[in-house]
CHARMM-style PDB file with segment names, atoms N, HN, CA, C and O in Angstrom:
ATOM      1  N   UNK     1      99.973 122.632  94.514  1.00  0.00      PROA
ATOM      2  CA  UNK     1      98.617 122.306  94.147  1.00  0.00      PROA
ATOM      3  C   UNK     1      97.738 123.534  94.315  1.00  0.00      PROA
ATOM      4  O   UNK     1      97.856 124.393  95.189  1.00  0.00      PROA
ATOM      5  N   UNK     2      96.663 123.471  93.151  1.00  0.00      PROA
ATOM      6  HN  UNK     2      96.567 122.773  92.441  1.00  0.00      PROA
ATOM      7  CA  UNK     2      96.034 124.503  93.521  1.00  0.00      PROA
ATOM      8  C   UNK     2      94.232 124.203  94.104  1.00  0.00      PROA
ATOM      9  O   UNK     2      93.401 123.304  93.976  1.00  0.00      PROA
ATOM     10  N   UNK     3      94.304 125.473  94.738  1.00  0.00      PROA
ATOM     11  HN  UNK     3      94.979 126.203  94.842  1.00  0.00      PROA
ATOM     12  CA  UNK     3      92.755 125.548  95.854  1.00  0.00      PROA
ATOM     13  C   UNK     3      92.222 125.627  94.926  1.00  0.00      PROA
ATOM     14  O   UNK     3      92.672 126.525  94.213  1.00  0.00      PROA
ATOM     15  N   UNK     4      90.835 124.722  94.234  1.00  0.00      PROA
ATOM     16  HN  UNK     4      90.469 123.993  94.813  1.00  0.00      PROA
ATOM     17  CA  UNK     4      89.917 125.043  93.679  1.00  0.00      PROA
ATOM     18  C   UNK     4      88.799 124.341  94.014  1.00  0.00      PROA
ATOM     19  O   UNK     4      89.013 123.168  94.319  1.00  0.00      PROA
ATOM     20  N   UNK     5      87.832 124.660  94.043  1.00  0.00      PROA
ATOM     21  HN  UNK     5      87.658 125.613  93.795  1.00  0.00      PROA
ATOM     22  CA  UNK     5      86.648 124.180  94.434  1.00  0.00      PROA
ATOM     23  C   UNK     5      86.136 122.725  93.115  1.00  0.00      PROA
ATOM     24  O   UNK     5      85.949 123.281  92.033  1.00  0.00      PROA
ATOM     25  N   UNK     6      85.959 121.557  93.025  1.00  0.00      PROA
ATOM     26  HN  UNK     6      86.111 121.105  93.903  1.00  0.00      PROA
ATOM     27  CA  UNK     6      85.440 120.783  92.438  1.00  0.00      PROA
ATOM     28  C   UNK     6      84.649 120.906  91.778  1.00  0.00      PROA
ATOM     29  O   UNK     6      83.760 121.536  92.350  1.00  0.00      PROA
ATOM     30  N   UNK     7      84.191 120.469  90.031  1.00  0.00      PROA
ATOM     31  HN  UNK     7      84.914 119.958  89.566  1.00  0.00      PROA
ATOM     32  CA  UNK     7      83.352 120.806  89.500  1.00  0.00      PROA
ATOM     33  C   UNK     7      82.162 120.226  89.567  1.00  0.00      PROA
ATOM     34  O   UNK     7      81.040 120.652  89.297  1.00  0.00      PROA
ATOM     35  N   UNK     8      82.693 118.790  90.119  1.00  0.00      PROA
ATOM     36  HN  UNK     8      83.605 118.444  90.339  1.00  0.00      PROA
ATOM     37  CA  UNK     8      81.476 117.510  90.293  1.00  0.00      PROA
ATOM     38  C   UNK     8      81.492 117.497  91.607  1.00  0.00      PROA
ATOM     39  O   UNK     8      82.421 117.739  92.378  1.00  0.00      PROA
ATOM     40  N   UNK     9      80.021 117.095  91.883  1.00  0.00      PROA
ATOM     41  HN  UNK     9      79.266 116.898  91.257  1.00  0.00      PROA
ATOM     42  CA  UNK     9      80.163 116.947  93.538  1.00  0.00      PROA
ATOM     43  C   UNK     9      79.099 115.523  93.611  1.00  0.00      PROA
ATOM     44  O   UNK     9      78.054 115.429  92.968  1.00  0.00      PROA
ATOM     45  N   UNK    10      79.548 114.663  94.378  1.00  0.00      PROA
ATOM     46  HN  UNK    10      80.398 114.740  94.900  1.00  0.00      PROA
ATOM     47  CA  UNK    10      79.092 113.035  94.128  1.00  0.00      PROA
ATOM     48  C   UNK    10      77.837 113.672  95.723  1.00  0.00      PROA
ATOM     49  O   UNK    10      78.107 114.102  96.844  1.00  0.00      PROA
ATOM     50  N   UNK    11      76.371 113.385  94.923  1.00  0.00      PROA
ATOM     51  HN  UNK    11      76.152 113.035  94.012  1.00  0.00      PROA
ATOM     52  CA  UNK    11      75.312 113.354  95.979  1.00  0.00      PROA
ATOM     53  C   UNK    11      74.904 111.930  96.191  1.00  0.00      PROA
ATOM     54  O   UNK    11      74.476 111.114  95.374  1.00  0.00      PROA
ATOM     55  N   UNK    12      75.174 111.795  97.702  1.00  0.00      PROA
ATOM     56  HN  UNK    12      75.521 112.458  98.366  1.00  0.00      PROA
ATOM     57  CA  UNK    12      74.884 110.394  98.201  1.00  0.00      PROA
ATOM     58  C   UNK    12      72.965 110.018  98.020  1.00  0.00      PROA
ATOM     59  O   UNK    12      72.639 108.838  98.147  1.00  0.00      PROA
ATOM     60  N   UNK    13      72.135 110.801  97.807  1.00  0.00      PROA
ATOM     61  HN  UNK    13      72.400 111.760  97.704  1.00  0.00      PROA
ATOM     62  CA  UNK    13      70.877 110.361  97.990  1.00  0.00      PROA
ATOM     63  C   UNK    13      70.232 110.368  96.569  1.00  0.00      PROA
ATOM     64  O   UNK    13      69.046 110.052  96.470  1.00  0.00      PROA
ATOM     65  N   UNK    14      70.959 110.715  95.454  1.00  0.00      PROA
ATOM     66  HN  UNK    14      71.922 110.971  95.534  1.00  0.00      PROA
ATOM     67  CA  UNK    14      70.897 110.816  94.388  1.00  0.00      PROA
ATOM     68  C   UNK    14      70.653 109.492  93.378  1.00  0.00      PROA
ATOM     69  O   UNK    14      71.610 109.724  92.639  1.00  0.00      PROA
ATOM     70  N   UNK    15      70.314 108.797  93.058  1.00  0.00      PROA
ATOM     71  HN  UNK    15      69.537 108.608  93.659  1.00  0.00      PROA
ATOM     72  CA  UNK    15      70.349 107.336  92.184  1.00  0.00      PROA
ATOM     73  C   UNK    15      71.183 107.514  91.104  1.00  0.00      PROA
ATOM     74  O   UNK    15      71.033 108.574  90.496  1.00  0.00      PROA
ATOM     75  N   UNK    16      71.932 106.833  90.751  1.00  0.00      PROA
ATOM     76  HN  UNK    16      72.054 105.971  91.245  1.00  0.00      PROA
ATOM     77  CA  UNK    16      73.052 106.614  89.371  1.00  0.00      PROA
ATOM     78  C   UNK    16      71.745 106.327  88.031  1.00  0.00      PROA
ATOM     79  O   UNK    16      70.627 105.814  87.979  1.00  0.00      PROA
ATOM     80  N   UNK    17      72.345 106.754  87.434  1.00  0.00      PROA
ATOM     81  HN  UNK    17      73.253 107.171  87.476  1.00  0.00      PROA
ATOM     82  CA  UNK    17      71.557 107.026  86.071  1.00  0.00      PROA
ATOM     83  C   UNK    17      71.711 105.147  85.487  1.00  0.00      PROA
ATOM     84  O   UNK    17      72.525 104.328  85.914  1.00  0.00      PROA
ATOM     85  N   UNK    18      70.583 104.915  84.368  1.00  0.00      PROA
ATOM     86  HN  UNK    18      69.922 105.580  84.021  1.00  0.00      PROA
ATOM     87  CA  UNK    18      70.860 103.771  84.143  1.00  0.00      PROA
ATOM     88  C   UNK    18      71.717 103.221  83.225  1.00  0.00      PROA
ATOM     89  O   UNK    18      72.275 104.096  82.562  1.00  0.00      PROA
ATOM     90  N   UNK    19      72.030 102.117  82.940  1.00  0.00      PROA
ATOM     91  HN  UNK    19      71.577 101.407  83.479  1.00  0.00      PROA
ATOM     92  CA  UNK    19      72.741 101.354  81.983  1.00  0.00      PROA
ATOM     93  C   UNK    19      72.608 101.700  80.646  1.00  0.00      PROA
ATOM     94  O   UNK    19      71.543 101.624  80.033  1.00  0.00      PROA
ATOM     95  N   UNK    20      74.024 102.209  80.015  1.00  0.00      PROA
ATOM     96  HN  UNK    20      74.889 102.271  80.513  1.00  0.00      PROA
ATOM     97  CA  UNK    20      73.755 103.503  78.797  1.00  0.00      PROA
ATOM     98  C   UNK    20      73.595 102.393  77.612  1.00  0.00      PROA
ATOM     99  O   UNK    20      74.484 101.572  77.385  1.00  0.00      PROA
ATOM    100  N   UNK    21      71.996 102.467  76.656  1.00  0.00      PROA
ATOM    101  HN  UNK    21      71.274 103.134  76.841  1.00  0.00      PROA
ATOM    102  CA  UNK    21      72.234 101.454  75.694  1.00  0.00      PROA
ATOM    103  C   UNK    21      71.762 102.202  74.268  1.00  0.00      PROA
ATOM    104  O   UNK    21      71.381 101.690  73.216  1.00  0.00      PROA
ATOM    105  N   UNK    22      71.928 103.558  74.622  1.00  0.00      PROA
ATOM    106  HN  UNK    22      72.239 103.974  75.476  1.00  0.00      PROA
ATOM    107  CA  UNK    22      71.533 104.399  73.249  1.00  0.00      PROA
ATOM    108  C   UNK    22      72.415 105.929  73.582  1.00  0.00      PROA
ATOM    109  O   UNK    22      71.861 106.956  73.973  1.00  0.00      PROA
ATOM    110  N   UNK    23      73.795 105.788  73.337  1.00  0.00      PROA
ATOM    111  HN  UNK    23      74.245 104.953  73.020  1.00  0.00      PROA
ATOM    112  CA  UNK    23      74.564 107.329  73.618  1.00  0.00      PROA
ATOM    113  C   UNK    23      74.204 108.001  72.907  1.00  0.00      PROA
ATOM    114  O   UNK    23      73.974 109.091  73.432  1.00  0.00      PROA
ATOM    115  N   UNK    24      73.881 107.964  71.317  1.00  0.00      PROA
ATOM    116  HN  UNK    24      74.067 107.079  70.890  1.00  0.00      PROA
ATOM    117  CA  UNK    24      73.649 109.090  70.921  1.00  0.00      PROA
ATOM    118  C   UNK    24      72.490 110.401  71.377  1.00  0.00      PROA
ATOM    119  O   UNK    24      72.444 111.628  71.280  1.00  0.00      PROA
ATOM    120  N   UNK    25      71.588 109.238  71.943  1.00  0.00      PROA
ATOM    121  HN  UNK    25      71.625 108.242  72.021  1.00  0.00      PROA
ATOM    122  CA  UNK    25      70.420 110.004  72.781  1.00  0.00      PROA
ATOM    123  C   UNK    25      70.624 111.049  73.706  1.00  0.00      PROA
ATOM    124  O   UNK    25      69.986 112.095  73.825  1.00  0.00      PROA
ATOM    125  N   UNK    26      72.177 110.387  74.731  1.00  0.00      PROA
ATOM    126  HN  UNK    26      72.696 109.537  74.634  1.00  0.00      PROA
ATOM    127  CA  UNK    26      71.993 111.044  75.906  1.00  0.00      PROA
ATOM    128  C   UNK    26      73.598 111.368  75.302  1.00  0.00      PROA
ATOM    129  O   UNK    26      74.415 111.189  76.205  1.00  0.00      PROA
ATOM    130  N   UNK    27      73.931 111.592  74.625  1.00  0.00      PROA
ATOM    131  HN  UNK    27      73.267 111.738  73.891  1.00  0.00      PROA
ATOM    132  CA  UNK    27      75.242 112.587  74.707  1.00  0.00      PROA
ATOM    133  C   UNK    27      76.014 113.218  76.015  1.00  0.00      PROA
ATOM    134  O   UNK    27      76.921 112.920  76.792  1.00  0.00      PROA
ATOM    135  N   UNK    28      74.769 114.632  75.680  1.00  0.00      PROA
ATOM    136  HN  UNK    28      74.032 114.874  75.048  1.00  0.00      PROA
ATOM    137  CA  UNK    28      75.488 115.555  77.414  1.00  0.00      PROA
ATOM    138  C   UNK    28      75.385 114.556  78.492  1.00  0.00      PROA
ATOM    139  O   UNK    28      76.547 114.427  78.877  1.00  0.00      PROA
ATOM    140  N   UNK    29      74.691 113.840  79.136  1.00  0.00      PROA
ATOM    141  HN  UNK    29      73.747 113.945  78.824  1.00  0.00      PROA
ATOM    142  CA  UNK    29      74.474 112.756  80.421  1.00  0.00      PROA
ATOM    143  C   UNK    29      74.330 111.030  80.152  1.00  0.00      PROA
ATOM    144  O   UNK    29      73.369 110.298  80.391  1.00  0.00      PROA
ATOM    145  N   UNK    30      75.477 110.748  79.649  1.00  0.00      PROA
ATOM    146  HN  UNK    30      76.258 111.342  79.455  1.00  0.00      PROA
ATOM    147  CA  UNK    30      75.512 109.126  79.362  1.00  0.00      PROA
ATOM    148  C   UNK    30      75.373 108.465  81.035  1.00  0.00      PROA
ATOM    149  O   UNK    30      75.641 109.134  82.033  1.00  0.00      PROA
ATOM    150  N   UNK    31      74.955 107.198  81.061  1.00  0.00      PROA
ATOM    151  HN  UNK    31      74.738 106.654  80.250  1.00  0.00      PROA
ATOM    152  CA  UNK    31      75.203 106.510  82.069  1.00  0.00      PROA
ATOM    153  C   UNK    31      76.014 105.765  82.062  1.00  0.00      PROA
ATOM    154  O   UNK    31      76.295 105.789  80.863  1.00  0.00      PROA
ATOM    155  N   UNK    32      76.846 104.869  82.613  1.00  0.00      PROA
ATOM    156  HN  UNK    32      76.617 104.849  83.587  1.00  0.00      PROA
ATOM    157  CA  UNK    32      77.562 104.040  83.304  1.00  0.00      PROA
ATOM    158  C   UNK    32      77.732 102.891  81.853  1.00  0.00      PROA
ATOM    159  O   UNK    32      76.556 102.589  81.651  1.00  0.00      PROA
ATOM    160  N   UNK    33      78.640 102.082  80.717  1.00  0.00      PROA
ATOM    161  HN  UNK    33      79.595 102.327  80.880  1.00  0.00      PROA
ATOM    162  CA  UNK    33      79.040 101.566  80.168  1.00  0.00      PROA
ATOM    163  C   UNK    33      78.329 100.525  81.208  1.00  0.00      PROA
ATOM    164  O   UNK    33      78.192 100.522  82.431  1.00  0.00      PROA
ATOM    165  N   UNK    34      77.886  99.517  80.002  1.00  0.00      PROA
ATOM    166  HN  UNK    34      77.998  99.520  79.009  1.00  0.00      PROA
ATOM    167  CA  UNK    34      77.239  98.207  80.360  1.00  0.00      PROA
ATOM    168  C   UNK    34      78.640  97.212  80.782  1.00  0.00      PROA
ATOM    169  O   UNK    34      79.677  97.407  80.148  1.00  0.00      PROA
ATOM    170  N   UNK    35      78.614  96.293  81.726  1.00  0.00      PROA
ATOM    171  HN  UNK    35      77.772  96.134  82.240  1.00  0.00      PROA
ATOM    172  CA  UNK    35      79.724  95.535  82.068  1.00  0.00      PROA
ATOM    173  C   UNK    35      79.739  94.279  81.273  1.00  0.00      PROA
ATOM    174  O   UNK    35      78.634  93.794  81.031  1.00  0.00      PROA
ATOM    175  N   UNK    36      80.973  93.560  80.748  1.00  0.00      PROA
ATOM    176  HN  UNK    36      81.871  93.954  80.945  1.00  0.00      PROA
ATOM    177  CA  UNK    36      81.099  92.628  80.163  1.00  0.00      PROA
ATOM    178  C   UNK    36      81.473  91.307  80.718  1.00  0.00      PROA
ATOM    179  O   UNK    36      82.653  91.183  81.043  1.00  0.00      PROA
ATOM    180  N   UNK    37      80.664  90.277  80.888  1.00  0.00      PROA
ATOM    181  HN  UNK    37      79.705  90.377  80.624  1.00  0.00      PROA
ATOM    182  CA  UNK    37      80.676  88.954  81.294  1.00  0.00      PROA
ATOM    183  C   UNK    37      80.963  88.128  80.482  1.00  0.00      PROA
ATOM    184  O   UNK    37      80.174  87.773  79.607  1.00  0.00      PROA
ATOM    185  N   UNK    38      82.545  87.505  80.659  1.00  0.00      PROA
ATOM    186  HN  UNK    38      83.186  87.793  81.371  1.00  0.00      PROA
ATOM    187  CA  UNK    38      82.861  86.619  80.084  1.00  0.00      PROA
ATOM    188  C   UNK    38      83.760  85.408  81.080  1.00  0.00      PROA
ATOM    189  O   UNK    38      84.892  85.566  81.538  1.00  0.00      PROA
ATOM    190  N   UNK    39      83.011  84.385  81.212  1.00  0.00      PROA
ATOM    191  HN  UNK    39      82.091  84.257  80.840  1.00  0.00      PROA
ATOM    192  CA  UNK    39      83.589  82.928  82.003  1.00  0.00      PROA
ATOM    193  C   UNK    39      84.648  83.062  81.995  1.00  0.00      PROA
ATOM    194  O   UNK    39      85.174  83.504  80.974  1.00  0.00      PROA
ATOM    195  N   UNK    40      85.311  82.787  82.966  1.00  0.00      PROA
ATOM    196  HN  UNK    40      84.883  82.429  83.796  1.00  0.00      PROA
ATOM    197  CA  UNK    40      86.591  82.584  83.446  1.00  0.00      PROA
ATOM    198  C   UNK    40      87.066  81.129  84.331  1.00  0.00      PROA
ATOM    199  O   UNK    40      87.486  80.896  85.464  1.00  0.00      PROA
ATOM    200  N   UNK    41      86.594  79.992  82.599  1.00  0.00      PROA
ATOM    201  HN  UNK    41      86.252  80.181  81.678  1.00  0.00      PROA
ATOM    202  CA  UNK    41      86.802  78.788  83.264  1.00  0.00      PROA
ATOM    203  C   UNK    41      88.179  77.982  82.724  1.00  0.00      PROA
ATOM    204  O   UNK    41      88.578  76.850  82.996  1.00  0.00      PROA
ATOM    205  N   UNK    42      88.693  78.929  81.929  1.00  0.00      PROA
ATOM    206  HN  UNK    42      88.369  79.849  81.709  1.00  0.00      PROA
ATOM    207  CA  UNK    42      90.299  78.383  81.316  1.00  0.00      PROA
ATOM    208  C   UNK    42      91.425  79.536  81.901  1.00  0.00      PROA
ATOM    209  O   UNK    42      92.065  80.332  81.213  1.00  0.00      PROA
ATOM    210  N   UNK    43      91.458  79.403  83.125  1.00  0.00      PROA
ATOM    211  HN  UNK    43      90.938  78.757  83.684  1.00  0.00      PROA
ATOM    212  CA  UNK    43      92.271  81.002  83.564  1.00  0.00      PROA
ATOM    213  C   UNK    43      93.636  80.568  83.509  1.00  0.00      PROA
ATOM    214  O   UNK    43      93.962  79.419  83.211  1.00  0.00      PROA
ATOM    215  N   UNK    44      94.550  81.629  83.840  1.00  0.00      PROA
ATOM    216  HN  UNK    44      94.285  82.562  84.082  1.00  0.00      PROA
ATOM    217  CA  UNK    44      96.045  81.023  83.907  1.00  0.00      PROA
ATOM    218  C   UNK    44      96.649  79.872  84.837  1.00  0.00      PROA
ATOM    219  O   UNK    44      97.641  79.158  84.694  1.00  0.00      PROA
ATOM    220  N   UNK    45      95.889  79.940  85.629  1.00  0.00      PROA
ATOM    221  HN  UNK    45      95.083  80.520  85.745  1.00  0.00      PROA
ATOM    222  CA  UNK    45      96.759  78.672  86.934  1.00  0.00      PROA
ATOM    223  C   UNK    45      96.310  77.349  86.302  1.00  0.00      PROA
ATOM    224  O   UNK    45      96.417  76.482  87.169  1.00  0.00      PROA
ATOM    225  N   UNK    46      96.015  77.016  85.563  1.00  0.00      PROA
ATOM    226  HN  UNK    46      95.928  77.721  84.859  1.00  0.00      PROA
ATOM    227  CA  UNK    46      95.771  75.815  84.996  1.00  0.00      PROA
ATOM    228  C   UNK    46      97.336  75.807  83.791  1.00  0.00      PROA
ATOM    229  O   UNK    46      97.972  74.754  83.793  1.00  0.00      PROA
ATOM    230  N   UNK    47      97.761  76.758  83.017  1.00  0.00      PROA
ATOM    231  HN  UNK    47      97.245  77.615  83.016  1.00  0.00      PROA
ATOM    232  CA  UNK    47      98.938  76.828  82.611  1.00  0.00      PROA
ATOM    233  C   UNK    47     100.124  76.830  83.398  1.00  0.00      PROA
ATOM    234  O   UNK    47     101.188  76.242  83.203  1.00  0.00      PROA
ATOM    235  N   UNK    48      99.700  77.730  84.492  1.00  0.00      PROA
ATOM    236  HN  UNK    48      98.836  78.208  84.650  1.00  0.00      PROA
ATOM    237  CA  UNK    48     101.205  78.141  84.926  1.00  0.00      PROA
ATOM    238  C   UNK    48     101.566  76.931  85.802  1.00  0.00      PROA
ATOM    239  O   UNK    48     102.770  76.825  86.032  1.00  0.00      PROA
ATOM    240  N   UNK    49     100.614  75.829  86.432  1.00  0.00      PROA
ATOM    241  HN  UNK    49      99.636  75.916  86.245  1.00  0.00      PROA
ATOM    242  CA  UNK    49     100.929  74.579  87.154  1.00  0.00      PROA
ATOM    243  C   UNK    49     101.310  73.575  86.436  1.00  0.00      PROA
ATOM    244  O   UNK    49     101.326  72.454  86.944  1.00  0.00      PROA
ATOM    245  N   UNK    50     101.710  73.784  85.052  1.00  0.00      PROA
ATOM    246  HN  UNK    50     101.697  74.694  84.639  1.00  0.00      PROA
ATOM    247  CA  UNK    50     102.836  72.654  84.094  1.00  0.00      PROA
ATOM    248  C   UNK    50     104.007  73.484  83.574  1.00  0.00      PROA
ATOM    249  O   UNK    50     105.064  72.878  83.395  1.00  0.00      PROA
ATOM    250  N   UNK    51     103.952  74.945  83.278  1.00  0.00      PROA
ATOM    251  HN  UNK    51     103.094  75.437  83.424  1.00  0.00      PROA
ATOM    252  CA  UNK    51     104.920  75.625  82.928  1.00  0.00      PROA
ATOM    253  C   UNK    51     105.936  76.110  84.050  1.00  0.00      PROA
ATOM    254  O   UNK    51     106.863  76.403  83.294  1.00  0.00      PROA
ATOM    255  N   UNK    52     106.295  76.327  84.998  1.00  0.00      PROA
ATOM    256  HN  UNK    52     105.543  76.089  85.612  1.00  0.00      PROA
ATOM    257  CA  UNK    52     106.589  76.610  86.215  1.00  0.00      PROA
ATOM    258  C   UNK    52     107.561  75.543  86.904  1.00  0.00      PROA
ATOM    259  O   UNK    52     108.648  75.762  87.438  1.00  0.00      PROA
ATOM    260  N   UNK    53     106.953  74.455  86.768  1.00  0.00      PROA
ATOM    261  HN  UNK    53     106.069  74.277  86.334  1.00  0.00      PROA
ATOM    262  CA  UNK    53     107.764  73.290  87.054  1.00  0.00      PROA
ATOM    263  C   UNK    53     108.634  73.061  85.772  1.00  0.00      PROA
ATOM    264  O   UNK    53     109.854  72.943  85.893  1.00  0.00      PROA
ATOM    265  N   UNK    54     108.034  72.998  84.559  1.00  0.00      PROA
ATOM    266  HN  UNK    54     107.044  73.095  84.461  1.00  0.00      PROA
ATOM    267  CA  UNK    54     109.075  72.296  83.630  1.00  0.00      PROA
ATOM    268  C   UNK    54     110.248  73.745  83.143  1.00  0.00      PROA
ATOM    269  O   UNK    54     111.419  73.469  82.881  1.00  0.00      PROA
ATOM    270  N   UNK    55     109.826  75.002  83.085  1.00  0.00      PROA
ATOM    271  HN  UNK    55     108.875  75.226  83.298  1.00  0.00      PROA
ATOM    272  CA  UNK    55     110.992  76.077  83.473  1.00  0.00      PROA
ATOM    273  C   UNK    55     111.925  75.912  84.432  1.00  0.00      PROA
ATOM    274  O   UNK    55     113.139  75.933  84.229  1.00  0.00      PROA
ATOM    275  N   UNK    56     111.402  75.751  85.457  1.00  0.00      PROA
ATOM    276  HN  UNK    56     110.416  75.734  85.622  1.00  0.00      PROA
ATOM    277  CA  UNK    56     112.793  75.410  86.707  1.00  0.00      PROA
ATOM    278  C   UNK    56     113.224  74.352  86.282  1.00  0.00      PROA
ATOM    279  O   UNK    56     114.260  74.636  85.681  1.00  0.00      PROA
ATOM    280  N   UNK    57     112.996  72.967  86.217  1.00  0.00      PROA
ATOM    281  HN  UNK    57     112.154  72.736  86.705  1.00  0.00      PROA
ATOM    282  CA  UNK    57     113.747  72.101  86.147  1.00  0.00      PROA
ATOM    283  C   UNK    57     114.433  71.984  84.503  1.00  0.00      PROA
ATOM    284  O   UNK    57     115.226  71.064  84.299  1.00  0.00      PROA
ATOM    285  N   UNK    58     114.206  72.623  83.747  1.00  0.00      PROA
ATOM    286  HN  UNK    58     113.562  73.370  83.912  1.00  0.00      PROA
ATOM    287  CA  UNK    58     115.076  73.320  82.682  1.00  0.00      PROA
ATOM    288  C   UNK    58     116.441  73.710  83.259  1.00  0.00      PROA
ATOM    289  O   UNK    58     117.460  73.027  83.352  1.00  0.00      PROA
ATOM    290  N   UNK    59     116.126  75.438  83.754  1.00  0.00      PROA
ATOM    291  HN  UNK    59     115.298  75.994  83.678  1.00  0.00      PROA
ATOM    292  CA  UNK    59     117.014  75.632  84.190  1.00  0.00      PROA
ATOM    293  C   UNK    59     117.955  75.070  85.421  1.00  0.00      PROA
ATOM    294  O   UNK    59     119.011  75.666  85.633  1.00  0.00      PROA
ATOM    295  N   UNK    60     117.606  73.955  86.226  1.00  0.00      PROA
ATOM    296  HN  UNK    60     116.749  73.471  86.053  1.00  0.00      PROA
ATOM    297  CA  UNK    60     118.292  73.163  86.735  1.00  0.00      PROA
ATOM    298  C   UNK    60     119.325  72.375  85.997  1.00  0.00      PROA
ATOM    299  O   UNK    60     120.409  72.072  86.495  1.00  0.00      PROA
ATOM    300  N   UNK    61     118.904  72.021  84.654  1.00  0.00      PROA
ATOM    301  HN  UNK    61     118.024  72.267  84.249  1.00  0.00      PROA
ATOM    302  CA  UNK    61     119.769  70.696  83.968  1.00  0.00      PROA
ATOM    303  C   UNK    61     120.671  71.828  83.465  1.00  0.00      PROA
ATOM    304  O   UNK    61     121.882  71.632  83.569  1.00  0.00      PROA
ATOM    305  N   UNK    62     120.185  73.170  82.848  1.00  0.00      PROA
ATOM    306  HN  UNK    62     119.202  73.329  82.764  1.00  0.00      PROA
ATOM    307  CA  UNK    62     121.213  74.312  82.550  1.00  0.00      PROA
ATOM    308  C   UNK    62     122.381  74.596  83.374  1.00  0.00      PROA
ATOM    309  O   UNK    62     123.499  74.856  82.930  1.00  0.00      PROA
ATOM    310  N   UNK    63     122.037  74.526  84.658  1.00  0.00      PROA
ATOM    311  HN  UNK    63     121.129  74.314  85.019  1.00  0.00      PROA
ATOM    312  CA  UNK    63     122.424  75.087  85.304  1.00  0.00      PROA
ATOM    313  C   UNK    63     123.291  73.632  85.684  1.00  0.00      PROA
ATOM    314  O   UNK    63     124.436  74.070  85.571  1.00  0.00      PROA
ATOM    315  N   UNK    64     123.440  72.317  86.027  1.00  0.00      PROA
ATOM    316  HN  UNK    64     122.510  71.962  86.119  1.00  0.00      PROA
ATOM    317  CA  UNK    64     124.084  71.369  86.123  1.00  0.00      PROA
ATOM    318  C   UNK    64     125.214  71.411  85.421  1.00  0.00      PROA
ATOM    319  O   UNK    64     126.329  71.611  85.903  1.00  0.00      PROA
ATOM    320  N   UNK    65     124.880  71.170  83.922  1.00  0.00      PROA
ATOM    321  HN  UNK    65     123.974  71.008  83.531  1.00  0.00      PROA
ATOM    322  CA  UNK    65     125.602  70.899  82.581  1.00  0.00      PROA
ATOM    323  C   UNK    65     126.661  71.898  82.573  1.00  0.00      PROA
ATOM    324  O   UNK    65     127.822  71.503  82.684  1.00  0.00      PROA
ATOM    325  N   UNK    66     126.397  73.213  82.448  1.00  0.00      PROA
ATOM    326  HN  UNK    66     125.454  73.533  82.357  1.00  0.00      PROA
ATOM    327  CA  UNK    66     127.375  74.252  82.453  1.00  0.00      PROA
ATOM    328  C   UNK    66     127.968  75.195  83.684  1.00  0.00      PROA
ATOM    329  O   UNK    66     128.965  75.907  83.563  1.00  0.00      PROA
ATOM    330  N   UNK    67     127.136  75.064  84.945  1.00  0.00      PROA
ATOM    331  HN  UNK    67     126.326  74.485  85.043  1.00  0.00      PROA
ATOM    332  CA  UNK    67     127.966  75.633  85.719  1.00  0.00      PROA
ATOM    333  C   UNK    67     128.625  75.075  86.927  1.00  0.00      PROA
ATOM    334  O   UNK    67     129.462  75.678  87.598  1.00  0.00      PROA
ATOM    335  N   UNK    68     128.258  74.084  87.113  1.00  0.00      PROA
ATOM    336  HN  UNK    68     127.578  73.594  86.568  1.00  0.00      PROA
ATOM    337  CA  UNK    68     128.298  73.076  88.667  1.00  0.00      PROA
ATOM    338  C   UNK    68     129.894  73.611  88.933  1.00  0.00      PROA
ATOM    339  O   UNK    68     130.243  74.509  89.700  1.00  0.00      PROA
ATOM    340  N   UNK    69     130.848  72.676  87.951  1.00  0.00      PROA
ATOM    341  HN  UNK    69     130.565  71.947  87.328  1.00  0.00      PROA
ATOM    342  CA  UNK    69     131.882  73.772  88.192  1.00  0.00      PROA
ATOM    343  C   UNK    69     133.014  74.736  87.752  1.00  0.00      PROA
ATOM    344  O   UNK    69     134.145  74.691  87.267  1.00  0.00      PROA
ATOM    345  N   UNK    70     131.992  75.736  88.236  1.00  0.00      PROA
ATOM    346  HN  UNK    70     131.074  75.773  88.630  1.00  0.00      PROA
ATOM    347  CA  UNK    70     132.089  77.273  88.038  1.00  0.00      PROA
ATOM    348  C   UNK    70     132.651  77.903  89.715  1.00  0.00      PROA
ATOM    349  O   UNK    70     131.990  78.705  90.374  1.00  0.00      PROA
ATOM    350  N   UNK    71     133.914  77.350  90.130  1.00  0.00      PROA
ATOM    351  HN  UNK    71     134.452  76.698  89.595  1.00  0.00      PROA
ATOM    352  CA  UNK    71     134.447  77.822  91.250  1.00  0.00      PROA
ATOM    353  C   UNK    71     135.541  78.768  90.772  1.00  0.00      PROA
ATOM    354  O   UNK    71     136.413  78.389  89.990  1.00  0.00      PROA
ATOM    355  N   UNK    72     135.472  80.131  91.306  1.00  0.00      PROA
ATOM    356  HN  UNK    72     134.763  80.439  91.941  1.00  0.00      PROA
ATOM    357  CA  UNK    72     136.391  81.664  91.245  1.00  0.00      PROA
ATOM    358  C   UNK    72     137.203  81.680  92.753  1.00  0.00      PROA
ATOM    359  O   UNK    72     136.855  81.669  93.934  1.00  0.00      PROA
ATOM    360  N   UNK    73     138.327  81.708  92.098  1.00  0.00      PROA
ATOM    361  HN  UNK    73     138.610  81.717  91.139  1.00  0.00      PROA
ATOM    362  CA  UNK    73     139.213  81.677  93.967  1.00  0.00      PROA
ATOM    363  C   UNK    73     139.873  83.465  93.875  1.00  0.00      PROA
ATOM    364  OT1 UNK    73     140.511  83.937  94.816  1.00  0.00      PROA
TER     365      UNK     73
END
């Protein structure tokens, strides 16, 4: 690795620039991309608590039907 001194240096007393809603303006010094809010009231654990069960017990009846016995001496 090499010794080099940092080009950015983060000043703690400094305020963050605001919420960028015109880049072409500020090109050289954009601020911070606006954050995107979108509900998260259909998330996965509402799927994966019917898929999960009916996968395993799939592979249970798979696993009955064709291997139960499957004894190697």
């Amino acid at each position: 690795m090499e010794n080099s001194t940092p080009n950015h240096i983060e000043d703690s007393n400094k305020t963050a620039p605001p919420v960028e809603t015109n880049y072409e303006a500020h090109k050289q010094n954009p601020g911070p991309a606006p954050t995107v809010n979108e509900p998260d009231n259909k998330g996965a654990g509402q799927a994966m608590k019917w898929i999960i069960p009916i996968v395993v017990l799939i592979l249970l009846v798979i696993w009955f039907v064709f291997f139960r016995n499957n004894v190697t001496k």
